[in-house]
N, CA, C and O atoms as CSV, one atom per row, in Angstrom:
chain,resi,resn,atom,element,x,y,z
A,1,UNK,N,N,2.823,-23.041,-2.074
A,1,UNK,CA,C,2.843,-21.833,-1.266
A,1,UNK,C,C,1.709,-20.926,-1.710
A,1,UNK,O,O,1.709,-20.417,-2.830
A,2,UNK,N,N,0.691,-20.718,-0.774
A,2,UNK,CA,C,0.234,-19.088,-0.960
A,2,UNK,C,C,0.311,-18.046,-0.283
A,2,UNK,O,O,0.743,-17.912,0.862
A,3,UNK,N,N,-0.284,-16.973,-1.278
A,3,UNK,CA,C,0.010,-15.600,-0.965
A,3,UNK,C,C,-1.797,-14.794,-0.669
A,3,UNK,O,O,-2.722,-14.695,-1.475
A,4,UNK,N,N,-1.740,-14.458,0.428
A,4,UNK,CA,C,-3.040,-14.082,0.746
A,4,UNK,C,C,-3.075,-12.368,0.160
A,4,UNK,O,O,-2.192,-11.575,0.490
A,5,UNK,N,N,-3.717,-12.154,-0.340
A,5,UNK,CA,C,-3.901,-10.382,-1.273
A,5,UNK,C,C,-4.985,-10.103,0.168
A,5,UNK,O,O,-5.975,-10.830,0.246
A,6,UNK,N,N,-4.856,-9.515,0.781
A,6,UNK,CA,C,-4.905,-8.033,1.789
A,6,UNK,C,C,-6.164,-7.077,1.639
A,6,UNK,O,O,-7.291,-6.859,2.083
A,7,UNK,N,N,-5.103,-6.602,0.601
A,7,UNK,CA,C,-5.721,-5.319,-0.092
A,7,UNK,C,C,-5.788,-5.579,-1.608
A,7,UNK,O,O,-5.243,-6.594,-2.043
A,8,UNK,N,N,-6.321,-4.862,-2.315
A,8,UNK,CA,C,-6.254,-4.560,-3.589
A,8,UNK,C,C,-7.328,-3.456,-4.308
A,8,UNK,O,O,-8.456,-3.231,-3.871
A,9,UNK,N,N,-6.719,-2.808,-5.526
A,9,UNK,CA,C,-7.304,-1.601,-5.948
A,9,UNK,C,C,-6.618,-1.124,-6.633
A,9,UNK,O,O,-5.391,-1.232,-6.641
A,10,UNK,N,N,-7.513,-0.301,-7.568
A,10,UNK,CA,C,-6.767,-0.066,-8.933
A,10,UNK,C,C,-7.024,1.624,-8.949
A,10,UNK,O,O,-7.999,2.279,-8.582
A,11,UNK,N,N,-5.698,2.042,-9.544
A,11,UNK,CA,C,-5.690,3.871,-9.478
A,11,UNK,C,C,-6.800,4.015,-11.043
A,11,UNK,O,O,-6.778,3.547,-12.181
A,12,UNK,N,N,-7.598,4.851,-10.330
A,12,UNK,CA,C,-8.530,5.717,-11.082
A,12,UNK,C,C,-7.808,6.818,-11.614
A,12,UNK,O,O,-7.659,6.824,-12.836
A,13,UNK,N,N,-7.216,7.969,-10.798
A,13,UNK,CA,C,-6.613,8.963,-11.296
A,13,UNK,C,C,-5.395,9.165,-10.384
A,13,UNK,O,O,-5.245,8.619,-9.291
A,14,UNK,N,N,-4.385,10.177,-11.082
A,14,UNK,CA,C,-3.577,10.853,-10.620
A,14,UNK,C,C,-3.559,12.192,-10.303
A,14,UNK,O,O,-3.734,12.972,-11.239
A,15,UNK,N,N,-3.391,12.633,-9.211
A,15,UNK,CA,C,-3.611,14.219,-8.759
A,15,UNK,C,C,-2.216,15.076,-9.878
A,15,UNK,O,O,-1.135,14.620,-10.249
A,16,UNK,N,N,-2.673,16.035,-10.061
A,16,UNK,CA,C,-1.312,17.008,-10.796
A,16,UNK,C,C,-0.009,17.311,-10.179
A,16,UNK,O,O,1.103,17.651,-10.584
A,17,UNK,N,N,-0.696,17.002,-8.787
A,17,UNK,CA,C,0.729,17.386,-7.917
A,17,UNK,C,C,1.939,16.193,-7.242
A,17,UNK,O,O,3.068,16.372,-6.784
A,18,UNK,N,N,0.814,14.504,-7.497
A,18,UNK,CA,C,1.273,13.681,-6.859
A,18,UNK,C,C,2.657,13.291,-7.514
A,18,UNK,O,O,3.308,12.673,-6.672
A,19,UNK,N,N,3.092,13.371,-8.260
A,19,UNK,CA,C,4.565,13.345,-9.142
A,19,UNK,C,C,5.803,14.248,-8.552
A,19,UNK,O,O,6.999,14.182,-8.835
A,20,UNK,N,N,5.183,15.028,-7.727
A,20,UNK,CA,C,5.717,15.496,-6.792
A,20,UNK,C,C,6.094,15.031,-5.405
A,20,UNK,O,O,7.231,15.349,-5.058
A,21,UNK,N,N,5.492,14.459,-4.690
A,21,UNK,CA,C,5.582,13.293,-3.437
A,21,UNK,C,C,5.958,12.363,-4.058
A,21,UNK,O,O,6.677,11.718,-3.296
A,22,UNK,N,N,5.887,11.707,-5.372
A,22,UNK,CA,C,6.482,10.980,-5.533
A,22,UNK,C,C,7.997,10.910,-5.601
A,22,UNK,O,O,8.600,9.896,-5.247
A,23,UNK,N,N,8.532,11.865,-6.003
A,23,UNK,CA,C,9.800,12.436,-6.252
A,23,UNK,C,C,10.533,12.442,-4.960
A,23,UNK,O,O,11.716,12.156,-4.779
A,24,UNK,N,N,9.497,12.875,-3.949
A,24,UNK,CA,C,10.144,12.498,-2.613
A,24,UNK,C,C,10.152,11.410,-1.684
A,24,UNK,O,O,10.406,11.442,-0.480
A,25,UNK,N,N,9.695,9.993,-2.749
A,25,UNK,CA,C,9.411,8.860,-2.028
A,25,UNK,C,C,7.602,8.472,-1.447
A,25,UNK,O,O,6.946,7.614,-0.856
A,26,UNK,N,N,7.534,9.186,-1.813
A,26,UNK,CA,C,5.840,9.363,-1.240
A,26,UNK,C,C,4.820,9.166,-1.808
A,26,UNK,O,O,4.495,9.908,-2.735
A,27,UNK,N,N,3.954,8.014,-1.376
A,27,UNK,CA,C,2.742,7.823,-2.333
A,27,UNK,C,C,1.562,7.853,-1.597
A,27,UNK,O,O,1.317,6.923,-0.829
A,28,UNK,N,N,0.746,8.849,-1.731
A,28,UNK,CA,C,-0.538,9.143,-1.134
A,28,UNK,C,C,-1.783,8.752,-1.430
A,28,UNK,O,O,-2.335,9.399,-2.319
A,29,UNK,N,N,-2.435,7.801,-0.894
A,29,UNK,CA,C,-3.305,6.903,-1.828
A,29,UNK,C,C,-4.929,6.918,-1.235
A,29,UNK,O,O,-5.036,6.178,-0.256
A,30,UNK,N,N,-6.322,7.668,-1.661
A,30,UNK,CA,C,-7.326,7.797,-0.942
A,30,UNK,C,C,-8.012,6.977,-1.982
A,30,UNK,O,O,-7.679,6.791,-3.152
A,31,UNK,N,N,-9.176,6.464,-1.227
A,31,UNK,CA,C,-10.680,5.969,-1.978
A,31,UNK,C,C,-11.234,6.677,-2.622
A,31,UNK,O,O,-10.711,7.778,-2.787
A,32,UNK,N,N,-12.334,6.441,-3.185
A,32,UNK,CA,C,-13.355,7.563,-4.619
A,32,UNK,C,C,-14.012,8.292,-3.702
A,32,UNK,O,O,-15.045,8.635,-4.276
A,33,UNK,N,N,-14.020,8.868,-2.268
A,33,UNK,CA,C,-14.683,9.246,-1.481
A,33,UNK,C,C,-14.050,10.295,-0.614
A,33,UNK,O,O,-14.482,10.750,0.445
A,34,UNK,N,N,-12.433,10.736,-1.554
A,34,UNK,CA,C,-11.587,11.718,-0.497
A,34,UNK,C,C,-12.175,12.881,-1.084
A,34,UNK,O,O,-12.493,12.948,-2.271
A,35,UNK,N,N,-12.318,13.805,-0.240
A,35,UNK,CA,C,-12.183,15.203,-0.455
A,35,UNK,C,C,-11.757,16.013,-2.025
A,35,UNK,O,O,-10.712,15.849,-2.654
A,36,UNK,N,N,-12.615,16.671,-2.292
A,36,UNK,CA,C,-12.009,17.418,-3.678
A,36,UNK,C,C,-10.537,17.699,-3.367
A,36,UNK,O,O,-9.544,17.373,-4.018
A,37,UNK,N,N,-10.628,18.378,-2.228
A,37,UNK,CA,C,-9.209,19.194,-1.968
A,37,UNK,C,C,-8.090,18.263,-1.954
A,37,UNK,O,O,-6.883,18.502,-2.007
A,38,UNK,N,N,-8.656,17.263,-1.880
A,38,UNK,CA,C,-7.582,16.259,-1.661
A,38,UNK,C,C,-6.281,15.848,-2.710
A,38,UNK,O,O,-5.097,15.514,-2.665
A,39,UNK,N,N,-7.521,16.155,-3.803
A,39,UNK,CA,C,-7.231,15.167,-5.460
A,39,UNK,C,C,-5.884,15.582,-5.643
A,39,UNK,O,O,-5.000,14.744,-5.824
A,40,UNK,N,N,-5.617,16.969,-5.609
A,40,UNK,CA,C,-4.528,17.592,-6.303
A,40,UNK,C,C,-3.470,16.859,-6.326
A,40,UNK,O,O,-2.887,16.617,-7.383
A,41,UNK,N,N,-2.992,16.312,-4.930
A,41,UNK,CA,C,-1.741,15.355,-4.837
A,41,UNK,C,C,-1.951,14.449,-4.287
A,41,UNK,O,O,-1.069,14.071,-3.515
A,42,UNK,N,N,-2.922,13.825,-4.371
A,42,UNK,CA,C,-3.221,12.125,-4.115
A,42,UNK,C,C,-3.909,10.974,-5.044
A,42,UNK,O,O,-5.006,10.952,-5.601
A,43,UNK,N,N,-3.008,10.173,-5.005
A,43,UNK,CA,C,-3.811,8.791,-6.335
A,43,UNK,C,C,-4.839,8.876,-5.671
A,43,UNK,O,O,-4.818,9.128,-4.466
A,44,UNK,N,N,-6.078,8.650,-6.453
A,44,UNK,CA,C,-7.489,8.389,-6.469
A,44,UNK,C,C,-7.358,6.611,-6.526
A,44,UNK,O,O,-6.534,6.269,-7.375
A,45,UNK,N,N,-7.998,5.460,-5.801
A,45,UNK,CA,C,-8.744,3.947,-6.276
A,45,UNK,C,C,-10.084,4.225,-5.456
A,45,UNK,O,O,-10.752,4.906,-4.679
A,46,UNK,N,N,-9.850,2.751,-6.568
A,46,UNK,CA,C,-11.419,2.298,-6.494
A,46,UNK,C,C,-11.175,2.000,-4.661
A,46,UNK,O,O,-10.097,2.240,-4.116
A,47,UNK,N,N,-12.097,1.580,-4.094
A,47,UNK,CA,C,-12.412,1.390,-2.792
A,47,UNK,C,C,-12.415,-0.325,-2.838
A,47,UNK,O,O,-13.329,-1.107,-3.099
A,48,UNK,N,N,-11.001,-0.553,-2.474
A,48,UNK,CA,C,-10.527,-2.146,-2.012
A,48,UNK,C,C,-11.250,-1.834,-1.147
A,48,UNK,O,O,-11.681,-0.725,-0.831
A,49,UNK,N,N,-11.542,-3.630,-0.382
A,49,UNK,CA,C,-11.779,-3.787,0.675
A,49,UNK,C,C,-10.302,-4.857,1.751
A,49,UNK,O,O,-9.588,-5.851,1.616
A,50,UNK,N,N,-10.590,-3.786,2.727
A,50,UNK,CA,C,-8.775,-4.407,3.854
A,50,UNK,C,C,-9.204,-5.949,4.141
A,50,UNK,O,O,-10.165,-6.139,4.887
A,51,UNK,N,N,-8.598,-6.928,3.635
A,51,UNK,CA,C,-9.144,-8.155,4.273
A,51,UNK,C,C,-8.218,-9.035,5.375
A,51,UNK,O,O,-8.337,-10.184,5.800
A,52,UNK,N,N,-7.191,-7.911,5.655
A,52,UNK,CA,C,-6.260,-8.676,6.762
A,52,UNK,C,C,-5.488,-7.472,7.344
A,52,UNK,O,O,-5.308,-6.508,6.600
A,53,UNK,N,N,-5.040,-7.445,8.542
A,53,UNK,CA,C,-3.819,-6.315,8.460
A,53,UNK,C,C,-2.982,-6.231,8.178
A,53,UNK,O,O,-2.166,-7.096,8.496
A,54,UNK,N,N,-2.628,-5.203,7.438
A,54,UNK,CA,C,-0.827,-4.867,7.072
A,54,UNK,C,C,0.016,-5.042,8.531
A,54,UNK,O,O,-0.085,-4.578,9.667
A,55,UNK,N,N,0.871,-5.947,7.854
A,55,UNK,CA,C,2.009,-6.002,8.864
A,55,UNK,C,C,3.038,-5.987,8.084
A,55,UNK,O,O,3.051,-6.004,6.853
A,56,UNK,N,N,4.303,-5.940,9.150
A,56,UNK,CA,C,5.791,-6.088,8.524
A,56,UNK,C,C,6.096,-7.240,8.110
A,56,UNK,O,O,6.158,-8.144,8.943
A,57,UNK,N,N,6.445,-7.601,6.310
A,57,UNK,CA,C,6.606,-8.625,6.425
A,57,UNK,C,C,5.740,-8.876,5.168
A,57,UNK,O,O,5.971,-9.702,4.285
A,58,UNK,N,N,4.969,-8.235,5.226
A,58,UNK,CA,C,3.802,-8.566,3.856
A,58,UNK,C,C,4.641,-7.696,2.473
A,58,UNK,O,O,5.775,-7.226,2.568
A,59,UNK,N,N,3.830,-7.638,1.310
A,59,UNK,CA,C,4.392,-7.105,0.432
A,59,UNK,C,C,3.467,-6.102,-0.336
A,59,UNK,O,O,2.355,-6.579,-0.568
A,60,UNK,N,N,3.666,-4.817,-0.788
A,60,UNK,CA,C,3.396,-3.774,-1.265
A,60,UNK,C,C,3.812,-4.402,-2.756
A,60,UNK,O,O,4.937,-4.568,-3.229
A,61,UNK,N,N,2.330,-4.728,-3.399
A,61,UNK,CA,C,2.974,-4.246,-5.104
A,61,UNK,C,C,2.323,-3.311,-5.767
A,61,UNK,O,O,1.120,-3.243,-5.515
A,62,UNK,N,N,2.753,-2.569,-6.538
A,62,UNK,CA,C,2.121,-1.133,-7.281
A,62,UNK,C,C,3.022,-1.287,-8.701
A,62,UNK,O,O,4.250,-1.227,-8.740
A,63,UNK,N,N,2.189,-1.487,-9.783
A,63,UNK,CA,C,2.710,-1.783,-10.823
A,63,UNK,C,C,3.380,-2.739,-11.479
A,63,UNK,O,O,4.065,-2.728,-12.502
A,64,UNK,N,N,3.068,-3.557,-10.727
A,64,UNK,CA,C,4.161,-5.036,-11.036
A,64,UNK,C,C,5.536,-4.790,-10.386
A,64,UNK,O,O,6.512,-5.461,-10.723
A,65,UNK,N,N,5.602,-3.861,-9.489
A,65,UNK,CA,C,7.086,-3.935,-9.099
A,65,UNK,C,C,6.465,-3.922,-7.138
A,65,UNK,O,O,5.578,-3.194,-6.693
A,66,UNK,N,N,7.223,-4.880,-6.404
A,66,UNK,CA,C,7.494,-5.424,-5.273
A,66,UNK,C,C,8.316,-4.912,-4.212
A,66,UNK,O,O,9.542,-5.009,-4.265
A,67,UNK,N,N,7.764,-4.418,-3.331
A,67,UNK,CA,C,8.148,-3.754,-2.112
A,67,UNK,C,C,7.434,-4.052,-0.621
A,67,UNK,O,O,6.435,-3.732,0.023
A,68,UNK,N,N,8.682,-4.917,-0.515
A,68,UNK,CA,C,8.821,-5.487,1.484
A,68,UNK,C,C,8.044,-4.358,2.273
A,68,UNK,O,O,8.657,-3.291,2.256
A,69,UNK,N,N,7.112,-4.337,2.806
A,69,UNK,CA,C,6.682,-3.664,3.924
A,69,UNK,C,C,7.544,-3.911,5.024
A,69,UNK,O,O,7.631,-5.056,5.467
A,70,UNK,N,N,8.354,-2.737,5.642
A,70,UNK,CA,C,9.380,-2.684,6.810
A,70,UNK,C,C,8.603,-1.824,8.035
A,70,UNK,O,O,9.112,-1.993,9.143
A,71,UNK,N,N,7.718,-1.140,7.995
A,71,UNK,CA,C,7.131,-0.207,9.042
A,71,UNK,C,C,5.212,-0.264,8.699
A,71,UNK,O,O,4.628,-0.153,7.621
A,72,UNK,N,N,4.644,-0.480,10.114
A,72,UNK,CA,C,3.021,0.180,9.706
A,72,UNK,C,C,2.797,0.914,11.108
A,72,UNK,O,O,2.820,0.603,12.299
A,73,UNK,N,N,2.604,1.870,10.456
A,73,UNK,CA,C,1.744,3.022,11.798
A,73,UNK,C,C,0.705,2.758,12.701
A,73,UNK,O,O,-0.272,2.183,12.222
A,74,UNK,N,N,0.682,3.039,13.879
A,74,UNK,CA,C,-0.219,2.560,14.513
A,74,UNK,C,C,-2.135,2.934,13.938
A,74,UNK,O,O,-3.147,2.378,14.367
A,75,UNK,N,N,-2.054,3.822,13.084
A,75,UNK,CA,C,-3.798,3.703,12.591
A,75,UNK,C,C,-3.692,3.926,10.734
A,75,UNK,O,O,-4.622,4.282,10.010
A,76,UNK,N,N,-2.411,3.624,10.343
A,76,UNK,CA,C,-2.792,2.601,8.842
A,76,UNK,C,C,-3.566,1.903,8.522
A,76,UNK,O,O,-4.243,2.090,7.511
A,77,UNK,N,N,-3.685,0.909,9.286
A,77,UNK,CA,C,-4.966,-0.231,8.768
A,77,UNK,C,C,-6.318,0.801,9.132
A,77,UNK,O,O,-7.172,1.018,8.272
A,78,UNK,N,N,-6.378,1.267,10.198
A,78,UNK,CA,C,-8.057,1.731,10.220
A,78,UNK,C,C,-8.032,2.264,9.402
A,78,UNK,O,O,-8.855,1.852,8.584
A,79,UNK,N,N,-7.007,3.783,8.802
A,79,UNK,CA,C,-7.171,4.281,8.010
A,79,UNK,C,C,-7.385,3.860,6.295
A,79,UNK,O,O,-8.277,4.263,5.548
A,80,UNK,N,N,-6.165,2.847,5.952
A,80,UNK,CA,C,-7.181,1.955,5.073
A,80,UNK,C,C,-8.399,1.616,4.539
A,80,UNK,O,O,-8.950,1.888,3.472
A,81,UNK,N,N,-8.898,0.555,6.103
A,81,UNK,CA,C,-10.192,0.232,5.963
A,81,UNK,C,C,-11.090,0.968,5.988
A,81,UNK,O,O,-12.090,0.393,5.560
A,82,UNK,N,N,-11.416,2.657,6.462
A,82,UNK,CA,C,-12.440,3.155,6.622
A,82,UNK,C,C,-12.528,4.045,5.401
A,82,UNK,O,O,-13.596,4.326,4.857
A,83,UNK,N,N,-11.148,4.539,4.937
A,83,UNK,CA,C,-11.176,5.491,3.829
A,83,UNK,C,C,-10.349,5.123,3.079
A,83,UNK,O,O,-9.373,5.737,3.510
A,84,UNK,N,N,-10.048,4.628,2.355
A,84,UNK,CA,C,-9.063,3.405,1.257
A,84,UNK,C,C,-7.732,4.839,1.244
A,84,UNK,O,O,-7.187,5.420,0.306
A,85,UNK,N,N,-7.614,4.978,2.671
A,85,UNK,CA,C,-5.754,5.824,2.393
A,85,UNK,C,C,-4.977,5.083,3.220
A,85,UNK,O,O,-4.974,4.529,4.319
A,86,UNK,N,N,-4.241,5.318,2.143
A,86,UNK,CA,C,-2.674,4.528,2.171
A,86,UNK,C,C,-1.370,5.768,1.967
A,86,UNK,O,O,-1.253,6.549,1.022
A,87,UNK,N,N,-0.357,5.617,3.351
A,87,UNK,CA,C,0.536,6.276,2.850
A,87,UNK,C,C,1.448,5.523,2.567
A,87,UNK,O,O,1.440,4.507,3.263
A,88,UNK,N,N,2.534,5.597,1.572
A,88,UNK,CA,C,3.368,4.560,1.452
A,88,UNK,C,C,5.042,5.668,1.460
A,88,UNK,O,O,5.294,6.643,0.751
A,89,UNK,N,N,5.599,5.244,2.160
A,89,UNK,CA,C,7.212,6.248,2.298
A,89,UNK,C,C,8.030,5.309,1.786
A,89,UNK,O,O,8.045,4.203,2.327
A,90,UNK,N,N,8.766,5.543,0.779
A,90,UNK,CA,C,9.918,4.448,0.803
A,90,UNK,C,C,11.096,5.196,1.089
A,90,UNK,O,O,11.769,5.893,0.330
A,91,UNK,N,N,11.289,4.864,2.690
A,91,UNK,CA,C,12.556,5.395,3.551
A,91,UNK,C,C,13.433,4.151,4.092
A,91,UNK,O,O,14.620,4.072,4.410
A,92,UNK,N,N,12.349,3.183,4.072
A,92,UNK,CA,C,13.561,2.226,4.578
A,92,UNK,C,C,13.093,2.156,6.701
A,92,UNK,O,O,13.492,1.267,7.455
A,93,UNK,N,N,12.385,3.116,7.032
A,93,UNK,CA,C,12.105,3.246,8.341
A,93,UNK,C,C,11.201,2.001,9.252
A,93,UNK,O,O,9.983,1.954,9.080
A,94,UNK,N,N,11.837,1.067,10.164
A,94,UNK,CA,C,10.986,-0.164,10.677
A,94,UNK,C,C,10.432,0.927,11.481
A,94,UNK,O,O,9.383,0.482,11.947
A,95,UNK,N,N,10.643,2.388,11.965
A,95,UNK,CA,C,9.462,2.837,13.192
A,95,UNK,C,C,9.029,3.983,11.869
A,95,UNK,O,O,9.887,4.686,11.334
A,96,UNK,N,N,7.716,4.010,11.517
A,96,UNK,CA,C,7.422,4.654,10.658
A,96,UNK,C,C,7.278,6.605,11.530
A,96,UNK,O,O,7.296,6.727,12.755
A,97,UNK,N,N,7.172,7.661,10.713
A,97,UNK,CA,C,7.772,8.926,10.984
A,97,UNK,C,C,5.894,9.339,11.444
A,97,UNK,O,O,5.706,10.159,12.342
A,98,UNK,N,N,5.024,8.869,10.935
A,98,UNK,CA,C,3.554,9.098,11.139
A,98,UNK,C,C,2.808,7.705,11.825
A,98,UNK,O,O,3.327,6.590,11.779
A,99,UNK,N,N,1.400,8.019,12.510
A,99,UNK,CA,C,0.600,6.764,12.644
A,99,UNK,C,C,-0.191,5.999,11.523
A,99,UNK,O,O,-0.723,4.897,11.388
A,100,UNK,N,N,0.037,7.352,10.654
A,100,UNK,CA,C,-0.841,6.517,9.082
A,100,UNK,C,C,0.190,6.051,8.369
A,100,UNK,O,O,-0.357,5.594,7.366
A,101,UNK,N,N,1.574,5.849,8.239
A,101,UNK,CA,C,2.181,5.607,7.230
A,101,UNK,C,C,2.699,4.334,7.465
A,101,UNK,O,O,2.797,3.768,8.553
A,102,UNK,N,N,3.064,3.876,6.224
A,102,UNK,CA,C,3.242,1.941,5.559
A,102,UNK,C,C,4.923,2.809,5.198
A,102,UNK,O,O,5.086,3.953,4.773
A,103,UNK,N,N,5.855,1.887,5.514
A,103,UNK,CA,C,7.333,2.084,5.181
A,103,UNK,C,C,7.658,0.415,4.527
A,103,UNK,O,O,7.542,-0.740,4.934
A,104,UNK,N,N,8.136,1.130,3.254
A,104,UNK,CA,C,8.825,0.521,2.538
A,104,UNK,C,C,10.392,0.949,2.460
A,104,UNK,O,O,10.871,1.949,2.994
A,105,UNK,N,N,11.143,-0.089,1.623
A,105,UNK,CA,C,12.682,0.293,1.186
A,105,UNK,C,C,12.960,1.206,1.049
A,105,UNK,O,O,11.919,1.785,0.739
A,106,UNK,N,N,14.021,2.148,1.049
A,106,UNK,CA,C,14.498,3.016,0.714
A,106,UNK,C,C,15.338,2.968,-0.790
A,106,UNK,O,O,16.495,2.583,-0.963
A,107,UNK,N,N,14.425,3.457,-1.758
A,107,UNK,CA,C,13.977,3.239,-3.132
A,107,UNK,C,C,13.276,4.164,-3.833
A,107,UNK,O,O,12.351,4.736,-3.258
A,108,UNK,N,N,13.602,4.496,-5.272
A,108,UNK,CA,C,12.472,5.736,-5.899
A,108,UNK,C,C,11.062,4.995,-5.904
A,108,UNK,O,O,10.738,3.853,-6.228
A,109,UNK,N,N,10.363,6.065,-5.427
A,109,UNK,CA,C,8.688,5.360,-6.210
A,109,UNK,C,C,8.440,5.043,-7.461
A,109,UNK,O,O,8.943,5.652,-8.405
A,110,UNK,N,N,7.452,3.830,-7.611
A,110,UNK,CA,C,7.515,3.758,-8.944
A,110,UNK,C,C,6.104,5.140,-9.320
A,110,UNK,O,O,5.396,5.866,-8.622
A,111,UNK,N,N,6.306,4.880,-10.917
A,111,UNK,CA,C,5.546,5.949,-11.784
A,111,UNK,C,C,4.310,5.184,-11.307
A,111,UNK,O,O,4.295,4.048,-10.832
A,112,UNK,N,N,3.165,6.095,-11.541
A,112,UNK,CA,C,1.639,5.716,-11.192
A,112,UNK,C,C,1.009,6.279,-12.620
A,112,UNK,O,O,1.304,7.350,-13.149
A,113,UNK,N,N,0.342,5.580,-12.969
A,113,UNK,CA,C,-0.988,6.292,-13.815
A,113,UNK,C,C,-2.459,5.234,-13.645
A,113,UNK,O,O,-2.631,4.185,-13.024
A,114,UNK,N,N,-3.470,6.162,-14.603
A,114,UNK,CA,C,-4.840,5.293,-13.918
A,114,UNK,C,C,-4.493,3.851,-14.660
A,114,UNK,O,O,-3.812,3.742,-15.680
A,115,UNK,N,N,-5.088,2.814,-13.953
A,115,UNK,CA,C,-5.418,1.767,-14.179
A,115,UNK,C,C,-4.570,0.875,-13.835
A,115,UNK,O,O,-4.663,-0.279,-14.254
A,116,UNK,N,N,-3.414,1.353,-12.852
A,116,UNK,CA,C,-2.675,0.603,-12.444
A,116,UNK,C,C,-2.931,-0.414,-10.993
A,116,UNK,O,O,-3.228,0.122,-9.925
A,117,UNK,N,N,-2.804,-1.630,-11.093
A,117,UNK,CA,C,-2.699,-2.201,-9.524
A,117,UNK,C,C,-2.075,-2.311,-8.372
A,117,UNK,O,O,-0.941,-2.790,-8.386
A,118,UNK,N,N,-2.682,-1.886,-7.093
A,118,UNK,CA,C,-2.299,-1.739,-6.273
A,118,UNK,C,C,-2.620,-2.506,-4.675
A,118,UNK,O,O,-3.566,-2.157,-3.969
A,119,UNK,N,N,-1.552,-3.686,-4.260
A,119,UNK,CA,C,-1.963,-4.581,-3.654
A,119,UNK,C,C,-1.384,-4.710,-2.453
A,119,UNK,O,O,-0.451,-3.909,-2.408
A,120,UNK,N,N,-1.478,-5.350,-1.409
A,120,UNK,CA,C,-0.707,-5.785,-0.600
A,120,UNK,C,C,-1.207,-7.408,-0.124
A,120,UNK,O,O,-2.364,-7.709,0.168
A,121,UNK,N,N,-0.187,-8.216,-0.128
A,121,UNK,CA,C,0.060,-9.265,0.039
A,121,UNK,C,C,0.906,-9.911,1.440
A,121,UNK,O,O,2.077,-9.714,1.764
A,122,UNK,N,N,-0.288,-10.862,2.216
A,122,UNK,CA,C,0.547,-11.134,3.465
A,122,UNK,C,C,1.831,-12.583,2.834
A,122,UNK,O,O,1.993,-13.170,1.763
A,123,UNK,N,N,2.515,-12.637,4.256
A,123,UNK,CA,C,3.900,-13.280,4.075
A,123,UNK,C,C,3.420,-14.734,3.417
A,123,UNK,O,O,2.383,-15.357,3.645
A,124,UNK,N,N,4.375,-15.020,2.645
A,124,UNK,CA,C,4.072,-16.623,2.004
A,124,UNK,C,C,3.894,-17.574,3.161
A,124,UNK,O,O,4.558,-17.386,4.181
A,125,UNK,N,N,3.204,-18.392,3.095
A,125,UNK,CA,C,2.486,-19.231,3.835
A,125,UNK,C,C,2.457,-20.901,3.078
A,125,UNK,O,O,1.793,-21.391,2.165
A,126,UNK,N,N,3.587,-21.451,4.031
A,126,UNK,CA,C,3.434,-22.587,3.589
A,126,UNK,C,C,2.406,-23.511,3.446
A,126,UNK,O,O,2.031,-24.033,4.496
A,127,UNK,N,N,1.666,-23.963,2.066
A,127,UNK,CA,C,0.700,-24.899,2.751
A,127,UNK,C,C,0.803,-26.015,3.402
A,127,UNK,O,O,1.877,-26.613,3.470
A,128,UNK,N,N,-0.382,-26.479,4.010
A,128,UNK,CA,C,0.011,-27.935,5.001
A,128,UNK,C,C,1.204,-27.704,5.755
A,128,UNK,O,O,1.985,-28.641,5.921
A,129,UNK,N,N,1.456,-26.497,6.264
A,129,UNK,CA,C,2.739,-26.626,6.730
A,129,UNK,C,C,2.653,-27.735,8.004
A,129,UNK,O,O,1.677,-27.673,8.751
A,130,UNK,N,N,3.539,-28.595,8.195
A,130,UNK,CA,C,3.248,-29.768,9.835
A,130,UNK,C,C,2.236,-31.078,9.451
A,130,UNK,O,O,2.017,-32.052,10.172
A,131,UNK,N,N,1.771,-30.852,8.310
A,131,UNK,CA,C,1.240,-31.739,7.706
A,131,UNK,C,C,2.001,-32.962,7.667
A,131,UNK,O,O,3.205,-32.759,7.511
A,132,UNK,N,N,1.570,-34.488,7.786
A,132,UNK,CA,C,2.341,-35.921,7.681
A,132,UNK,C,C,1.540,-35.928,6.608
A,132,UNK,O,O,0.350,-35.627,6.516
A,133,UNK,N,N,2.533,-36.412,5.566
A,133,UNK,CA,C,1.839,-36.807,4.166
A,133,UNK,C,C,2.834,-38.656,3.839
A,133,UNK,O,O,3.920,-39.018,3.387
A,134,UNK,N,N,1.714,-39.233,4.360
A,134,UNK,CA,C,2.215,-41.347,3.815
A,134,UNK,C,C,1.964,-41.554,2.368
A,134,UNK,O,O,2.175,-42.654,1.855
C-alpha cells in the first residue's frame, strides 16, 4: 500500500496568540510570506509545495498525531497552493463553516512548536490494485 504526501511543511514559528485558536480547535497555518500582521496568531512554514488536492478522505498529520480530513472548502486548495494557508477546524463538520477551511474530527488540537511536521496524505491506495499476478 501507498500513501501519496500532498502537502508537507515544517512550522518555523508560533504566533503568541495561536495557543489561543488552538484552544478553540483552530489551527491557522500561512507560508514565510504572510503578512507581519498576520504572525501574532498564525503558525508560520516553510512554503510546501500542494502536489494533489485535499479531499475528504485524505489525512492531516501535525506532529505525529493523525487526523481524517471530513470537510474542504471550496478555495482551500488554491489557498494552500498560492499562499501555504491552511485552516484546519477540528469540529467534526463534512460542510465546512468557511471556503478556506479543512475540517477535521471533533478533537483538541494538538500542541504546535517550531520544527514540527505538517502533512497531508491522500487515501491509501492499493498497489497493482486489478492486477493478475501467475
Amino acid at each position: 500500500m501507498n500513501r501519496q504526501a500532498k502537502y508537507e511543511a515544517t512550522v518555523s514559528s508560533v504566533g503568541e496568540t495561536a495557543a489561543v485558536f488552538a484552544a478553540e480547535g483552530i489551527l491557522v497555518f500561512f507560508g514565510p510570506d504572510a503578512p507581519e500582521e498576520l504572525h501574532e496568531f498564525a503558525i508560520i512554514t516553510d512554503l510546501g509545495q500542494l502536489q494533489g488536492e485535499v479531499e475528504v478522505g485524505d489525512d492531516l498529520t501535525v506532529a505525529d498525531h493523525l487526523f481524517p480530513i471530513v470537510g474542504v472548502g471550496a478555495v482551500a486548495n488554491q489557498n494552500l497552493a498560492s499562499l501555504g494557508h491552511l485552516v484546519v477546524k477540528f469540529n467534526g463538520l463534512a460542510e465546512t463553516e468557511l471556503p478556506g477551511d479543512v475540517s477535521v474530527g471533533s478533537q483538541p488540537a494538538p500542541v504546535i512548536e517550531p520544527g514540527v511536521r505538517v502533512a497531508i496524505f491522500g487515501a491509501i491506495v492499493e498497489a497493482d490494485a486489478g492486477a493478475s499476478h501467475t
